[in-house]
C-alpha positions as CSV (number, residue, x, y, z in Angstrom):
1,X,0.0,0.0,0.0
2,X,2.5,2.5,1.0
3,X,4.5,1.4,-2.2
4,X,1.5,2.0,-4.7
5,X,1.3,5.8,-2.8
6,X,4.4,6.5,-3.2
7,X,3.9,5.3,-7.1
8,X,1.0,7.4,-7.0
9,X,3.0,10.7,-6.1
10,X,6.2,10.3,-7.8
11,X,3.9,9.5,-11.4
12,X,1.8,12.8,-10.1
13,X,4.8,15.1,-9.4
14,X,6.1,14.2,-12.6
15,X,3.1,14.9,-14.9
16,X,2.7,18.3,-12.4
17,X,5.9,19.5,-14.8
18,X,8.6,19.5,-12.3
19,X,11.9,20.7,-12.9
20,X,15.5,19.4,-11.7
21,X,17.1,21.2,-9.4
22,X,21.2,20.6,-8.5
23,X,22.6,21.7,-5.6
24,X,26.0,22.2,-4.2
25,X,27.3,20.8,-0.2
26,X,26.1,23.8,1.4
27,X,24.5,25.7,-1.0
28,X,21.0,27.4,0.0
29,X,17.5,25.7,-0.8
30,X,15.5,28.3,0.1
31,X,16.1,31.0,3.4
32,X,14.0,31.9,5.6
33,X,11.5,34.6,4.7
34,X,11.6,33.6,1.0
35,X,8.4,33.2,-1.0
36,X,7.1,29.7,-1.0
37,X,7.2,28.7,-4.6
38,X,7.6,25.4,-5.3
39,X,7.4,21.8,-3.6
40,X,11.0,20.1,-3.4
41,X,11.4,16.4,-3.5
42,X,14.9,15.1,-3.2
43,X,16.2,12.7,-6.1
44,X,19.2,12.1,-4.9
45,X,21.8,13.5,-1.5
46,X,20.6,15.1,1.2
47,X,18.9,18.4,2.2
48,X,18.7,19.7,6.3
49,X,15.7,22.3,7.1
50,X,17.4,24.0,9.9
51,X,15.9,26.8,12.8
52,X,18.7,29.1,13.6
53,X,17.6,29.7,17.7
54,X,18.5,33.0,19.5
55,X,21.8,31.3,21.0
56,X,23.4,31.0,17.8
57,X,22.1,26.7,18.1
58,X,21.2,24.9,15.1
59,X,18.0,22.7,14.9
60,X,18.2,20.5,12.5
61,X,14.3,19.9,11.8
62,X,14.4,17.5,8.5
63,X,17.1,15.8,7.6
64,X,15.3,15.2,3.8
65,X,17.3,12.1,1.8
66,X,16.0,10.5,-2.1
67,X,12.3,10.5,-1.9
68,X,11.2,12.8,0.8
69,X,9.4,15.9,0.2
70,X,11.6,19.4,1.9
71,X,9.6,21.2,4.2
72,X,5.8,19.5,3.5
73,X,4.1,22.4,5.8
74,X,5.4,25.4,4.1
75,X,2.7,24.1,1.3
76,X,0.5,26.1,3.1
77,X,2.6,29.2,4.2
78,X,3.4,32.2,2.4
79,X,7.0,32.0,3.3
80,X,9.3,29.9,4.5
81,X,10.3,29.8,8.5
82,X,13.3,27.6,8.4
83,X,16.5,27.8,5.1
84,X,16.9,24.3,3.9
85,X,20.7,23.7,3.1
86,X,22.2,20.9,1.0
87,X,24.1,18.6,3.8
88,X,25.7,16.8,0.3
89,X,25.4,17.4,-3.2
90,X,21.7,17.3,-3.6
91,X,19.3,16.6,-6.8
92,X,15.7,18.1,-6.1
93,X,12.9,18.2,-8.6
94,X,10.3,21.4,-7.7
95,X,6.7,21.5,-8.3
96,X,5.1,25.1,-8.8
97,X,3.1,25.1,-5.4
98,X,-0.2,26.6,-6.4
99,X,0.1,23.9,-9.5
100,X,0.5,21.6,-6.9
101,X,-2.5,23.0,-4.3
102,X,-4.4,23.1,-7.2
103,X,-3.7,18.9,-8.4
104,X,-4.7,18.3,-4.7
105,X,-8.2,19.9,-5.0
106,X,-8.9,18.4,-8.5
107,X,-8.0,14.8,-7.8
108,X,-8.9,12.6,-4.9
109,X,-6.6,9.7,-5.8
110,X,-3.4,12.5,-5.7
111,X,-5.4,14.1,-2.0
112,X,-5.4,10.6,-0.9
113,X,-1.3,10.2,-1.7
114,X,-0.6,13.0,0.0
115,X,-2.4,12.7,2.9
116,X,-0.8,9.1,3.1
117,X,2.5,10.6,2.8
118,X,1.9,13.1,5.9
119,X,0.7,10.6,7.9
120,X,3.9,8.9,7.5
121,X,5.9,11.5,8.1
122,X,4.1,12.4,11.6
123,X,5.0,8.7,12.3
124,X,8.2,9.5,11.7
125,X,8.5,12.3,13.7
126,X,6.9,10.5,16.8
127,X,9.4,7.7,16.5
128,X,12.4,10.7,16.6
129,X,10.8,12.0,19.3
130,X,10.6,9.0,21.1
131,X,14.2,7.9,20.2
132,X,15.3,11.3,21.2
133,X,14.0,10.6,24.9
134,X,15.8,7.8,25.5
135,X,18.9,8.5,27.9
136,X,21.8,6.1,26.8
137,X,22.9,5.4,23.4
138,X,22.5,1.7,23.7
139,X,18.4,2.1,24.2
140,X,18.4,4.9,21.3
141,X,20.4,2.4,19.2
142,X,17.9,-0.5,20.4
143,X,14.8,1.7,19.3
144,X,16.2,2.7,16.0
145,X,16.4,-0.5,15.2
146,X,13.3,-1.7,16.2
147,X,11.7,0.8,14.0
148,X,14.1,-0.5,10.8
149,X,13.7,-3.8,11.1
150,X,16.9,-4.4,13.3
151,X,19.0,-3.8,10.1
152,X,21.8,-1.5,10.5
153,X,22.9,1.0,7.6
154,X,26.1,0.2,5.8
155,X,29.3,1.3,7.6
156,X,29.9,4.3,6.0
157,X,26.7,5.3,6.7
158,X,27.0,5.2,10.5
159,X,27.8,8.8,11.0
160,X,24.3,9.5,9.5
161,X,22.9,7.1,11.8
162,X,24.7,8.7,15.0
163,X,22.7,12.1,14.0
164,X,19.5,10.7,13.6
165,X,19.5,9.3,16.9
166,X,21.3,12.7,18.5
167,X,24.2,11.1,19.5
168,X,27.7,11.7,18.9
169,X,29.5,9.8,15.9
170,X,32.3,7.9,18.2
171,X,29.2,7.2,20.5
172,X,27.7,5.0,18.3
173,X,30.9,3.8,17.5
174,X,31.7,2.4,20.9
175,X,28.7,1.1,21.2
176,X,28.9,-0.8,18.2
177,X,32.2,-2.7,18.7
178,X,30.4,-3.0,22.6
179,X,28.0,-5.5,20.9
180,X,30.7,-7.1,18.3
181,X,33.1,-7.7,21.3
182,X,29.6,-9.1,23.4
183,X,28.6,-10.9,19.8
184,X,25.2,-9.2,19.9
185,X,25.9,-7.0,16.8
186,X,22.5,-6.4,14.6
């Protein structure tokens, strides 16, 4: 089901007329305060929508990879509150957002998608929340992997792992030759 939703969007976008988009590591999405255009959806890298707080701290708020949508609510904002930065080189293809408002009023079947999508995504953010929560690294580590069916990402894919779960990269890394040296590595 979430498959044929997913087909459903990415065949929708598409005939919506969107247009690639590169990026460069570190080069500017949109800012905040800019006119809400378009609808991103990463192809390919990776794309942070970041809340610069009063402290000078960071948020990071999405962390938006191949397939995800960048910044879903400002679809009904005039402007964007958060800049979305390219973490890596970063492929997007944009939808014209009131072409894209408009497909959602006029078809159910692209309403339904969409609204499949978002519910998806506020799983998602529960489950950070949750993960986020949890105290030691090991029991962050446990719950991420409950919630990815107790597969680990490739190696060199770790570090990304470490931020998703808020802790820090050597963390992880401890913990991870903890369980080889105890033989319960995932």
């Amino acid at each position: 089901m979430i498959a044929i939703m997913s087909d459903i969007l990415s065949t929708l976008i598409e005939a919506l007329q969107a247009k690639r988009h590169g990026f460069a590591a570190g080069e500017a999405v949109f800012r905040r305060g800019d006119d809400v255009l378009r609808l991103h959806q990463v192809v390919d890298g990776e794309i942070h929508v970041l809340r610069h707080l009063e402290n000078g701290a960071v948020l990071v708020q999405q962390r938006a990879r191949a397939g995800d949508f960048v910044s879903e609510p400002s679809l009904h904002s005039p402007c964007y509150h958060c800049d979305a930065i390219a973490a890596t080189a970063a492929v997007t293809r944009a939808v014209d957002r009131e072409r894209f408002r408009a497909a959602l009023r006029a078809d159910a079947d692209f309403a339904d998608a969409w609204a499949g999508h978002l519910a998806r995504q506020t799983q998602r953010a529960r489950h950070r929340a949750e993960i986020l929560s949890i105290r030691k690294v090991a029991d962050r580590l446990d719950a991420w992997l409950s919630l990815n069916d107790l597969a680990l990402p490739p190696k060199g894919e770790w570090k990304t792992l470490a931020g998703e779960i808020a802790v820090a990269p050597e963390a992880l890394y401890r913990e991870m030759a903890r369980r080889r040296a105890a033989g319960d590595a995932p």
